[in-house]
N, C-alpha and C positions, 0 to 999 in steps of 0.2 A: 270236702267230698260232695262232689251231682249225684243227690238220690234220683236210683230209677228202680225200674221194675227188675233189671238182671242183679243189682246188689243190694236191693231190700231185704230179701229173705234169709241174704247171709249177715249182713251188717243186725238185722233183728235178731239172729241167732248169736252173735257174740256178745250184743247186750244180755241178753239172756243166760249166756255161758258167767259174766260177769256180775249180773246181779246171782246166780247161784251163789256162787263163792262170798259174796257179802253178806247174802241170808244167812249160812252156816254157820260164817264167823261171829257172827251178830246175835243169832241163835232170836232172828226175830220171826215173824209171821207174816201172812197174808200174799203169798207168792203165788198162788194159784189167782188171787185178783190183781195182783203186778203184772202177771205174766197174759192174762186177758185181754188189758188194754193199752200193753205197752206197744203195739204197729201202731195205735192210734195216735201215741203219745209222739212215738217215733218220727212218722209221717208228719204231723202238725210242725214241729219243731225242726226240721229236718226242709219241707218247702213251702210253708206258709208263714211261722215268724220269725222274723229275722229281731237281730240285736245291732245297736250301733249306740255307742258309749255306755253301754250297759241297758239300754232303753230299748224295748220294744215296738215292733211295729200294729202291734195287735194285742188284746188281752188276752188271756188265758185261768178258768179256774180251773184247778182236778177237785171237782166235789166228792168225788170218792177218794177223800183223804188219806184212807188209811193203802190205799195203794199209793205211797209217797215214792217209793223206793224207781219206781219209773217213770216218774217226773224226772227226779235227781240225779239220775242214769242218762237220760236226753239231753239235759240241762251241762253233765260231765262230756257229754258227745261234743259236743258245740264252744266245749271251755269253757263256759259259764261257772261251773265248779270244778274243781284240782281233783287232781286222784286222790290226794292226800285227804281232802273234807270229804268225797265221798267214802273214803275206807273207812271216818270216822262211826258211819252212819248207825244208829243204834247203841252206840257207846256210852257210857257216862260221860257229861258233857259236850259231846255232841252238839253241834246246833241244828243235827240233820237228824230229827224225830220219827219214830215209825210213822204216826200221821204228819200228812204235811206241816211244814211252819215254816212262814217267809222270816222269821227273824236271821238277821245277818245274811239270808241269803240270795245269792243272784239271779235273778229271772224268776223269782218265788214272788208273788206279790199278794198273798192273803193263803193264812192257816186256814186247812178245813181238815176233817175226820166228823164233828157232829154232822151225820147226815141229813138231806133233805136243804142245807141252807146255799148251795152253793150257785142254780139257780136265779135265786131271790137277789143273789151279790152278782150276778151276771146279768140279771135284768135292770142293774142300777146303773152297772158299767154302759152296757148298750144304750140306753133310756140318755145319759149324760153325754155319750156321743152326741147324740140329737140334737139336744141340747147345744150343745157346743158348735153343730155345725161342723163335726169332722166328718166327711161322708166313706173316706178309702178304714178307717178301723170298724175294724171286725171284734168280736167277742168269743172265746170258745170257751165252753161249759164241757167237763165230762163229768155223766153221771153214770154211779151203779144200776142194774135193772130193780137189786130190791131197794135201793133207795124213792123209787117211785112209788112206794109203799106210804112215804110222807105227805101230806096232806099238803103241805109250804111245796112244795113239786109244782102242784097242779096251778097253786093260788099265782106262784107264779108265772104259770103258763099264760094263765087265766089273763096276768097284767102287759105279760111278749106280746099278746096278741092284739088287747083291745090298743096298746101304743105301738100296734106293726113294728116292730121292729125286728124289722129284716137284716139289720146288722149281727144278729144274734142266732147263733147254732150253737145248737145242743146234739151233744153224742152222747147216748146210752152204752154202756158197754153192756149187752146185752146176752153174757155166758149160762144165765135160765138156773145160776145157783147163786144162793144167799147163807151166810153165818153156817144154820146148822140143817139146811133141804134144800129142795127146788125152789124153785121162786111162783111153779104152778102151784105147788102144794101149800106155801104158804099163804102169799095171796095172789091167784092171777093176773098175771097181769094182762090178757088176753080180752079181747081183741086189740092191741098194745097202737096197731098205726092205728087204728078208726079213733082211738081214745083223743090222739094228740091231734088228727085230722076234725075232731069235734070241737076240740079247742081251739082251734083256727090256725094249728099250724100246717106248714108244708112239712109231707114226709117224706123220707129216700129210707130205703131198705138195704143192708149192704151187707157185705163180707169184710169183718172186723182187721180181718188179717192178710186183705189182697191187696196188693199196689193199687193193681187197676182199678178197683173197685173202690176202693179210698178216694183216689185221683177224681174218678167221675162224682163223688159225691161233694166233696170239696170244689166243684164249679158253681161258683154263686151266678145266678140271675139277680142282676141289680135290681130289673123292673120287675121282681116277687116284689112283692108289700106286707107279708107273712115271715113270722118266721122262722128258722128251719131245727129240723128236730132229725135227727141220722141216727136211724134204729141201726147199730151196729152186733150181726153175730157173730159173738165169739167164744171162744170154748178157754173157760177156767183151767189154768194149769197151762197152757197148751206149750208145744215143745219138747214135753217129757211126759213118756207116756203112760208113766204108775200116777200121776199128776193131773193128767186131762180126764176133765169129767167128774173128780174124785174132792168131794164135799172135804174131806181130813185135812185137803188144803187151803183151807181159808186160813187154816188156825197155826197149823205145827211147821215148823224148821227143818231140814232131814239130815239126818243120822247119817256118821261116815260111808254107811253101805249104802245109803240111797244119794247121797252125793255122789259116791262112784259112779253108779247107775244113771242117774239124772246129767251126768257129765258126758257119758259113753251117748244116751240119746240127742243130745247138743250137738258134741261133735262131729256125728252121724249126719246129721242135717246141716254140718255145714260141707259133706263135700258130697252133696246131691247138687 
């Protein structure tokens, strides 16, 4: 399938319809951060890397591990994974963990869920391009917003920059909720682009969950020599509307009746 901008939003929504159904039966968590930055996960994997013998053209970490479930959902898009290992997911024995974990799996290439390191393991991957003299791979980092809460965040920023390495973007999924509040009330993160514009990245500002606006941010300038940092906004939950905005879903699984409900707003949005 040619992703574009007229079947993004419906093809996002059926991921969405589908990871519902696997949260329930799973009876796992963290859907409202699955459901934040899965356009981004989507997008990435859908027209930037491609697979050929199982190998990629570009790295990829999800430092916010614990939103696995749309990695592995992208990953199922693309045949990377069977229906059969995704239905597994959560299960006992399972190889497919609420947080990520590349064991046994395809286009999975490093566990994360401890926050703050993901980054650090993205400035090693990019730094070793260089190194190597690969200049066409790229590296993609997604990070949570309260994961920038961690001090290894910054230190790595700190090392993207003083080694330019331009090969290297980082996405924030940037829904303004963490664990158990907002992410102002916990710790600001504001003034969020001058922070990382201090640190000598380049920044783009974007809408987490627009074609268009993905599309324009995903154009690399080779001749940047910085490297790139896509404050992405997105709304926690988004898709279902007892969901968006609502902190209850970092944590909890829903109940028959909000299944129903959370189904009936899915399917709504796909014949818009």
């Amino acid at each position: 399938m040619i992703l574009n901008k007229k079947n993004f939003f419906k093809e996002g929504n059926k991921l969405r319809l589908k990871i519902l159904e696997i949260i329930h039966v799973s009876k796992a968590s963290h859907i409202g951060s699955i459901y934040s930055c899965l356009d981004i996960i989507f997008f990435i994997y859908s027209k930037i890397i491609k697979f050929k013998k199982k190998k990629s053209n570009h790295d990829f970490v999800l430092s916010k591990g614990h939103a696995g479930l749309a990695l592995y959902t992208c990953l199922n898009k693309i045949n990377m994974i069977s229906d059969k290992q995704l239905n597994s997911y959560y299960k006992n024995g399972s190889k497919l963990s609420g947080h990520v974990s590349h064991y046994g799996i395809n286009g999975v290439d490093f566990s994360t869920g401890s926050l703050g390191h993901g980054l650090s393991i993205g400035c090693g991957l990019a730094y070793g391009n260089v190194l190597n003299n690969d200049k066409k791979r790229l590296t993609f980092v997604v990070l949570s917003d309260g994961e920038c809460d961690e001090g290894s965040i910054w230190e790595a920023a700190l090392f993207a920059s003083h080694f330019k390495l331009n090969n290297l973007i980082c996405i924030i999924d940037y829904n303004k909720l963490q664990s158990l509040d907002t992410v102002k009330k916990t710790m600001n993160l504001e003034p969020f682009e001058k922070k990382w514009q201090s640190f000598g990245w380049s920044v783009k500002k974007i809408n987490g969950h627009n074609f268009n606006s993905l599309s324009r941010a995903f154009k690399i300038n080779k001749k940047n020599k910085k490297p790139l940092c896509i404050i992405a906004n997105t709304v926690k939950g988004k898709g279902v509307s007892f969901m968006e905005k609502n902190i209850l879903w970092h944590y909890r699984s829903p109940s028959k009746e909000e299944l129903y409900q959370a189904r009936k707003d899915l399917t709504k949005r796909l014949k818009i």
